[in-house]
N, C-alpha and C positions, 0 to 999 in steps of 0.2 A: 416850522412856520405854519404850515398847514394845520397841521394839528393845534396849536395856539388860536388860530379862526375859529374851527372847529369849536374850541371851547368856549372862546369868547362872543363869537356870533354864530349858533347854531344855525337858524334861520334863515340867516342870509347864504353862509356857508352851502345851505340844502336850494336855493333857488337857484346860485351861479352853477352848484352841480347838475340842476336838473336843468338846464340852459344848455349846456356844453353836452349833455346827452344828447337834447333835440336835435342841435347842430349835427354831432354825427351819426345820427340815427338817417335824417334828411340826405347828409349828404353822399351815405352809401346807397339809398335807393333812389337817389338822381343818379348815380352811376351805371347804376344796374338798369335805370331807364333808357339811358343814353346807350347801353351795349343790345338790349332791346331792340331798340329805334333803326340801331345799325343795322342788325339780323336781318328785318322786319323789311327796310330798304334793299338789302339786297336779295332778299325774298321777292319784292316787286321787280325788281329791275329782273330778274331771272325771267319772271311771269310773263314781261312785257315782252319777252325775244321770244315765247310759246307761239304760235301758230292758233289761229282760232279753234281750228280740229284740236290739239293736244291739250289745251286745256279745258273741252268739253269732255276728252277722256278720263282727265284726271277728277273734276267734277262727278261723273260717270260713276268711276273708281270711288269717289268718298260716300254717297248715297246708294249705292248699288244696295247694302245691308239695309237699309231703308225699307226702300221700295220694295224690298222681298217681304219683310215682316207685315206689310198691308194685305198681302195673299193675291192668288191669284189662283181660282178654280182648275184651272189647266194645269199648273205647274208640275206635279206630282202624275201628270197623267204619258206614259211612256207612248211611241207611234205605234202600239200594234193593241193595247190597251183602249175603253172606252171613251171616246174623246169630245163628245156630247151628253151630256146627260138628260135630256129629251132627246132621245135617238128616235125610240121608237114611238113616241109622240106622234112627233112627224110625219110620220108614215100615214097619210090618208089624200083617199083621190080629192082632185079638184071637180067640183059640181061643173057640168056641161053650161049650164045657166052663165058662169063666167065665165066662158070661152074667147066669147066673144072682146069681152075686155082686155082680156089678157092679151088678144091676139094685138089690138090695138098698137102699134108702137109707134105711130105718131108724137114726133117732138114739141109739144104744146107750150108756148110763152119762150118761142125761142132767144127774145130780143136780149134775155141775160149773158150775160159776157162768157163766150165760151171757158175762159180763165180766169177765175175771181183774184182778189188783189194776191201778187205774189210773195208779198210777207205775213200774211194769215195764215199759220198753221191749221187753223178749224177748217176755216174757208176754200183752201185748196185739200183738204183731208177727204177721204184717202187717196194718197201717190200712187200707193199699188196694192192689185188683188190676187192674192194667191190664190187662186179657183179653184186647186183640185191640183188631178183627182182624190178623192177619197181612199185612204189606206197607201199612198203611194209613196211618206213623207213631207206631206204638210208641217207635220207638228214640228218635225225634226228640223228642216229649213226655219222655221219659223223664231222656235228658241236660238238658233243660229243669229238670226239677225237680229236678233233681242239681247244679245250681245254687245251689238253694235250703239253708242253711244249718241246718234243722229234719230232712230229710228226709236220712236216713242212706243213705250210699256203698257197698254190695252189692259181695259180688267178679267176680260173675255177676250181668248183668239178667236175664235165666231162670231163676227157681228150679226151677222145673215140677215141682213138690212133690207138687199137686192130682192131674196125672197119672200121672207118673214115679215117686214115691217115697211113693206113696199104699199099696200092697200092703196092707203090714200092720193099716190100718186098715180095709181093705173086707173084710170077713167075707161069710158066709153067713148071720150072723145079722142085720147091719146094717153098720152105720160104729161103729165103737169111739170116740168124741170122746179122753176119754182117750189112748189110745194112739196117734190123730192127732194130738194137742199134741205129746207128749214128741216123736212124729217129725218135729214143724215145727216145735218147740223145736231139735234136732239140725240138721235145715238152715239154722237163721239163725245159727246160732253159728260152722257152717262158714262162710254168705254175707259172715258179719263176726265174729271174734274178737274185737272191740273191747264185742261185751253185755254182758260183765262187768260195765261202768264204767257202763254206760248205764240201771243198775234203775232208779235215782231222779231220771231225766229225764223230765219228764209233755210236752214241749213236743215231742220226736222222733217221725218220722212212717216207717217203712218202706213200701214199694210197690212189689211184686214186680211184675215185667212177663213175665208167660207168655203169650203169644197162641194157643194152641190150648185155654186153658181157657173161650173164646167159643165156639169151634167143636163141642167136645165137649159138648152144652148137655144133654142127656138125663143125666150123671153129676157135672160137674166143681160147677154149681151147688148140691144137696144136699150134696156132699162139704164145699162154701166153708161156707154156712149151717149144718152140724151142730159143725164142727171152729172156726171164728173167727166164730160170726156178728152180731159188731162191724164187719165190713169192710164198706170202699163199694168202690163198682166203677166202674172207667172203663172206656169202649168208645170205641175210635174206626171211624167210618165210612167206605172210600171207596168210589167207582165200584166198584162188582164186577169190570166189564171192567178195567178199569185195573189195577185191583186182581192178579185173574189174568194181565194180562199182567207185571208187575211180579215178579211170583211165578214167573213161568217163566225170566224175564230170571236172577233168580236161581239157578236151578237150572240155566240154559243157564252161567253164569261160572262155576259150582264146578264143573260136569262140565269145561268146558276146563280149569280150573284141574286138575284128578284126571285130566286123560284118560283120562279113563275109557271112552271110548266109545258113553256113555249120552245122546247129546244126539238129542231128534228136535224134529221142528216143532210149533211152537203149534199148529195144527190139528190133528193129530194128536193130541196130549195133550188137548184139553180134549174130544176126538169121546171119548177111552178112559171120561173123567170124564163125560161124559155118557151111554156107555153102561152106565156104574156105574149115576149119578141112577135108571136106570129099571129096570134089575135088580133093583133092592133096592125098588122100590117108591115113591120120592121123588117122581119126574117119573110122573102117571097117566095113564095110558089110559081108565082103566075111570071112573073116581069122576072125577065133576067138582069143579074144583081147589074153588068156591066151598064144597064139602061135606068137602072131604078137609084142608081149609087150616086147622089147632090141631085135628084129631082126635086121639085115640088111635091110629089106624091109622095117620099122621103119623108121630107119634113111632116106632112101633113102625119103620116104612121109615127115620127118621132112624138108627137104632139099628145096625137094617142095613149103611148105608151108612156111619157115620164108624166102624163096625168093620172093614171092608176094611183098613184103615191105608191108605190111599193119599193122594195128595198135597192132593188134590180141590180144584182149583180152580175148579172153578166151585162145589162146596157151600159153600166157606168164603165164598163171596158172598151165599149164601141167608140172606141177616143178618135176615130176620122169622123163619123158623123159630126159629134161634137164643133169641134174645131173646124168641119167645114163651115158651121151655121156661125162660129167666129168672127173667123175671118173675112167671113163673105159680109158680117153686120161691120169690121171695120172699113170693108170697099165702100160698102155705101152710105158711111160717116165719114171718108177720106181720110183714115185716121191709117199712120203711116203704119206697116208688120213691123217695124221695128220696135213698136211698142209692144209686140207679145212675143216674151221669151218662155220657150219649152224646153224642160230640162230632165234628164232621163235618169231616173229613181233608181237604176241598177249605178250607174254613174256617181252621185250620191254617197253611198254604200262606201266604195273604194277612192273617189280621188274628193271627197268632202272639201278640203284646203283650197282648190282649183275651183268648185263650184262655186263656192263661196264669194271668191275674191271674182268670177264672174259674174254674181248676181249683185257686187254690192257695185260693179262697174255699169250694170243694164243700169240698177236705180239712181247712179248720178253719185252715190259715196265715198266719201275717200276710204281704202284700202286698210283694211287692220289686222290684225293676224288671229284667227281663229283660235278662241282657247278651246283646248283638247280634254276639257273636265269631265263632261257629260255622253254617257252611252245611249245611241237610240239602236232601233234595229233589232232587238234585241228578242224576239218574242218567241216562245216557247208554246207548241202547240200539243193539246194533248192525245195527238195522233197525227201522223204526216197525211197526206190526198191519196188516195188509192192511185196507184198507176195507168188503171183504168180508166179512172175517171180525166187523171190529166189529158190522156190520148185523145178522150172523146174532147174535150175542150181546146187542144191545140187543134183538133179537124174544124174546129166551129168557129175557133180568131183567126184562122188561117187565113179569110181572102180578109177579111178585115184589116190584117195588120201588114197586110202587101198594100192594101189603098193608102195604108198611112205611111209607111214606107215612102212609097213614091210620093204622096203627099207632100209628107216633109224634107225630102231630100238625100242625096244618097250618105253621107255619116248615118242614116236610122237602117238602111238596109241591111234585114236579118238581125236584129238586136234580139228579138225574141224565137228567134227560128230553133226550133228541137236540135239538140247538138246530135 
């Protein structure tokens, strides 16, 4: 019969057959939309019993390749490798002519809300600053919590805002707070492009990591407290020795890297740094240390000496000074110690897991499990310290590191004491 159509009505025969295709061509991929739709539904319904945290991780997780392919200057740079690249740029005294200014730290245009709206991520930026020290694990912590899914991706780990790009706000009259924002508004928008999107995220956490905002302790502190004084602070601790040899090791691989010429011996560099310490008044002769140690006159010689601009490795060790001019800036901005967490770089090293899950507890984040992909620590020197040299250097942090000791409390006693 069929074939009888066929012969007798070609035409027509070809229209009802191509008819009865459409139909089920149609009607299997309504099917396969409907099995779709199902998937797809219970895809959402899964999403909807996530946890706001578990699905920024899964987020996190799908972009993560992303955000790598845009680069990031630091990434490729290991903790004992070069980690500025104007390192030694930097290094030049401050003219006596602004002293004056600097000294200034008067909070000017206070009437701005000590806490700007708390769903602005720019506005409230940065939650926290990783101060230093210098060489002690910065870098290491820092890709640590770069990890972390709340904690936004910088284009730069150095903002160095506080010091570098402060000008405008340090007057003569004081600190402009105002005129600090808008210019630490201007650097996070350059650090990330992406603030636009981020006003009405209350859960993202920024944390700049500047390591000479530790060391500059007489300026950098008033400057943090008048302009964001929302932020906590992290400090990490190591050996001073270690510490300054680490820091020369670096400055010895960029000088062959630049051949520059500029390479002399550790012994040498820290004798120039020590005959800094006593020029300027740090290291006394005259005033006995128990008299002279959180004076005025102190500070005044600290002043002195990180205005040389010079490398100073062994001041950047002097981590009680430091911290006394800290904490003493957060007494007198009432800003509670609970917001500056100190954490001990030998520690680090061996219980990282435990740091970790303590430092994302100081900044307010929920808890994630450290991936274990990446080596820091790692640095390979092309000669160890003379043993000599150590001995002369442990006599010289010795009372230093008993003031900070007791400073900090008894868990630091003896951390760095010669076995």
């Amino acid at each position: 019969h069929i074939t009888q159509m066929w012969q007798q009505q070609p035409k027509r025969f070809g229209v009802v057959f191509l008819l009865l295709l459409l139909l089920y061509l149609y009607a299997k991929l309504d099917s396969k939309n409907k099995s779709n739709n199902g998937s797809l539904e219970a895809k959402n319904a899964e999403t909807k019993t996530k946890t706001e945290f578990e699905k920024r991780v899964d987020d996190f997780a799908d972009d993560k390749a992303v955000t790598e392919e845009q680069g990031n200057e630091d990434e490729e740079v290991g903790e004992e490798e070069i980690d500025d690249a104007d390192f030694f740029n930097r290094a030049q005294a401050i003219p006596e002519e602004d002293w004056a200014r600097l000294d200034n730290l008067t909070c000017v245009e206070g009437e701005l809300d000590d806490y700007p709206e708390e769903g602005n991520t720019l506005l409230r930026s940065p939650v926290a600053l990783l101060v230093g020290a210098m060489k002690a694990g910065t870098t290491a912590l820092n890709k640590y919590l770069r990890q972390h899914p709340y904690v936004v991706r910088l284009k730069r780990k150095e903002l160095h805002f506080y010091d570098f790009h402060f000008d405008r706000a340090a007057t003569s009259d004081g600190i402009l707070r105002r005129e600090g924002r808008k210019k630490l508004q201007k650097v996070m928008r350059y650090a990330n492009p992406d603030f636009s999107k981020m006003t009405d995220d209350t859960h993202l956490v920024v944390v700049d990591d500047s390591p000479r905002y530790l060391f500059w302790s007489d300026i950098i502190p008033g400057r943090v407290l008048c302009v964001t004084p929302w932020v906590k602070i992290l400090a990490i601790l190591r050996n001073p020795i270690d510490r300054a040899y680490s820091q020369f090791n670096m400055k010895d691989v960029a000088s062959r890297r630049k051949n520059d010429g500029s390479i002399v011996d550790f012994e040498r560099w820290i004798q120039k740094d020590m005959d800094d310490l006593r020029a300027t008044g740090v290291i006394q002769s005259k005033i006995p240390r128990t008299r002279f140690a959180g004076s005025p006159e102190e500070m005044e010689a600290w002043k002195r000496y990180t205005r040389l601009g010079t490398h100073a490795p062994l001041g950047r060790g002097l981590y009680v000074i430091q911290l006394r001019h800290w904490f003493s800036a957060f007494e007198q901005h009432g800003k509670s110690k609970d917001d500056f967490e100190i954490i001990l770089s030998e520690r680090m090293r061996h219980e990282k897991d435990e740091v970790y899950r303590e430092t994302l507890h100081f900044l307010g984040l929920p808890q994630l499990r450290l991936r274990d992909d990446e080596e820091f620590f790692k640095a390979t020197y092309s000669e160890p310290m003379k043993n000599e040299t150590r001995r002369t250097l442990e006599t010289f942090f010795a009372s230093y590191n008993k003031e900070l000791y007791d400073f900090l409390g008894d868990e630091w006693q003896g951390v760095w004491d010669p076995l």
